[in-house]
C-alpha angles and dihedrals in degrees: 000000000000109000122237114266088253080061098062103030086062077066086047085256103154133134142033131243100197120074089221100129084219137247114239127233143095131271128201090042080143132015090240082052093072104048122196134185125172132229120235117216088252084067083241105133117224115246106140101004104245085111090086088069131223137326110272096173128251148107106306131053120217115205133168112247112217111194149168133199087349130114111223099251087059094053090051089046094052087044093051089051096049091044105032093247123156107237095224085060093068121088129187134185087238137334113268124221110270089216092069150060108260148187120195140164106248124183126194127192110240094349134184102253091189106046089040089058086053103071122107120149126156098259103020123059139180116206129185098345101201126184112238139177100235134041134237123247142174110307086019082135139065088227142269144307114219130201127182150167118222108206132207102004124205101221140021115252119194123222094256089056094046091049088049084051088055098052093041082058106051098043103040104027140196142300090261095209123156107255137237106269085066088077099028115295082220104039113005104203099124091103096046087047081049091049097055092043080057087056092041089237100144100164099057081043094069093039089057093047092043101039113039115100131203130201096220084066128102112273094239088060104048094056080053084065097044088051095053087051091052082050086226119156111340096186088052089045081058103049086043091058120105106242088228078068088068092145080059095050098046097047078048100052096045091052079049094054086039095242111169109264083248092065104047093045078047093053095056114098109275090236088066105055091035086058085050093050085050092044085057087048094051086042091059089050101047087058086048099056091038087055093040100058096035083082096032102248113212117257097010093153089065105043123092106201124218126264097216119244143132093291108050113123112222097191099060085060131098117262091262098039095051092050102044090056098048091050094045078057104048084056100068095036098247131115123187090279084068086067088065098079126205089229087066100209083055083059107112124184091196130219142206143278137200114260097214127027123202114213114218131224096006124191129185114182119169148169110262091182092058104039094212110069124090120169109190120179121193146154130228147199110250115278098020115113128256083206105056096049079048093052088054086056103040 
């Protein structure tokens, strides 16, 4: 469902670029609610899976991986145990909302074609495993078709509005933040973890992990929370943790062996504090754009704003930018040395990203009899957010 505003402005997540006064309503209600389909770079979009083409021979197997209420690590982890894969031997194109039902191009280095074609779960499905010569990696797309359903809607909009709303669209664009689900769509605290990992304060990074409550979290573990503030059993926190909360048990079991906060924070998957790094990063330029276009700043729609790392280079930027930057840094007592980290595979040199994001062929039907009921239908560049342009809308 879609978050409360407070939500999203804790992820600097604040302003609209289209005039459309909104509609109301939730989206992901359900996970066939929110609909996406990825684009090959072929600009072919995956439906059956017979996009991905024939089997050619070699060492990896390419599949389309068909899934519900499940992020894409959790289904590859559920495939690897069925067919004996490593994990680190999978590769996709970008992760997919787990909210969500979703089809995406996987590879897998000598993979088991067999067992993989096999698979059919409820909510997890293989179709068309063919053998290739290359494998897929991240940008590996030319991005994603959405598809959503926007419930109980709050007012009536005519055709005429909603065609208005489509060329506005098309031709303005959208706030391109990252959303919400890059910091945690419950309990956003990814970017705050990756903050204190920058300062190499790994013990206020696990408090913070550990600690911070949401109220959009279920009640018993809250009170898990509650309980590791008030620093009570750790050994009873543990055995209450659900063992789907594994980073929390970890972090838990290391302060219970009394490993140094560095360790434990060292022994986490790379891919994990280097997503919390990034979290921080999005984070940065969330709070940039919001402020940007707060005072309208001229010729928004062409600038691609950095993603702050080692390697930005201040003095290429304009005047504010550079300022705000510098000061969003000072703040939290980090500069772009901080982003050479001293775990060298968490070191980032940043990059850039584009300010505004223009969906293509869009399409907005509703009915009109019901009043609640909104069907859009839009396509998107690779690593921009369904749910931003959604948010514009809604």
């Amino acid at each position: 469902m879609t978050e409360p505003a407070p939500l999203e402005e804790q992820v600097g997540i604040k302003g609209h670029n289209l005039t459309f006064a909104g509609v109301g309503g939730i989206i992901k209600l359900l996970p066939e609610d929110f609909l996406v389909h990825e684009i090959l770079p072929n600009g072919e979009i995956l439906y059956t899976g017979d996009e991905i083409g024939k089997d050619v021979g070699g060492m990896y197997v390419h599949f389309v991986l068909w899934k519900r209420g499940l992020d894409t690590n959790s289904a590859l982890k559920r495939i690897s145990k069925i067919c004996h894969h490593n994990e680190k031997d999978f590769g996709y194109a970008g992760l997919k909302d787990a909210h969500a039902e979703t089809i995406q191009r996987i590879s897998v280095w000598s993979g088991q074609k067999e067992c993989l074609g096999d698979i059919n779960l409820p909510n997890l499905k293989i179709l068309n495993p063919i053998r290739q010569k290359f494998g897929i990696s991240i940008g590996d797309l030319v991005g994603n078709r959405f598809q959503v359903r926007i419930r109980n809607t709050q007012r009536n909009v005519n055709h005429s509005e909603w065609k208005t709303v489509c060329s506005e669209s098309e031709s303005n664009g959208f706030l391109n933040f990252y959303g919400l689900q890059r910091f945690g769509s419950k309990r956003p605290i990814l970017h705050k973890f990756g903050r204190y990992l920058l300062q190499e304060k790994y013990s206020l990074a696990i408090d913070s992990y550990l600690g911070t409550e949401s109220k959009f979290e279920n009640e018993k573990i809250s009170n898990l929370r509650k309980m590791y503030v008030k620093k009570e059993s750790l050994a009873e926190i543990y055995a209450l943790f659900p063992y789907t909360y594994s980073f929390e048990r970890r972090m838990i079991s290391g302060l219970m062996k009394r490993s140094s906060p560095e360790k434990i924070i060292r022994s986490f998957p790379i891919y994990f504090l280097r997503l919390a790094i990034s979290a921080y990063q999005s984070f940065i330029f969330n709070r940039l754009l919001s402020k940007l276009h707060t005072k309208r700043y001229e010729l928004l729609s062409q600038l691609r704003l950095p993603i702050i790392g080692h390697s930005t280079n201040m003095s290429t930027l304009p005047l504010e930018i550079k300022s705000l930057l510098q000061d969003f840094l000072a703040f939290d007592n980090l500069n772009l040395k901080s982003f050479n980290h001293e775990i060298k595979k968490l070191s980032s040199k940043g990059s850039e990203r584009a300010a505004i994001v223009k969906p293509s062929d869009v399409k907005i039907t509703s009915n009109l009899a019901k009043n609640d009921d909104v069907q859009i239908h839009f396509s998107l560049p690779k690593g921009s957010y369904g749910t931003m342009f959604l948010r514009e809308v809604i």
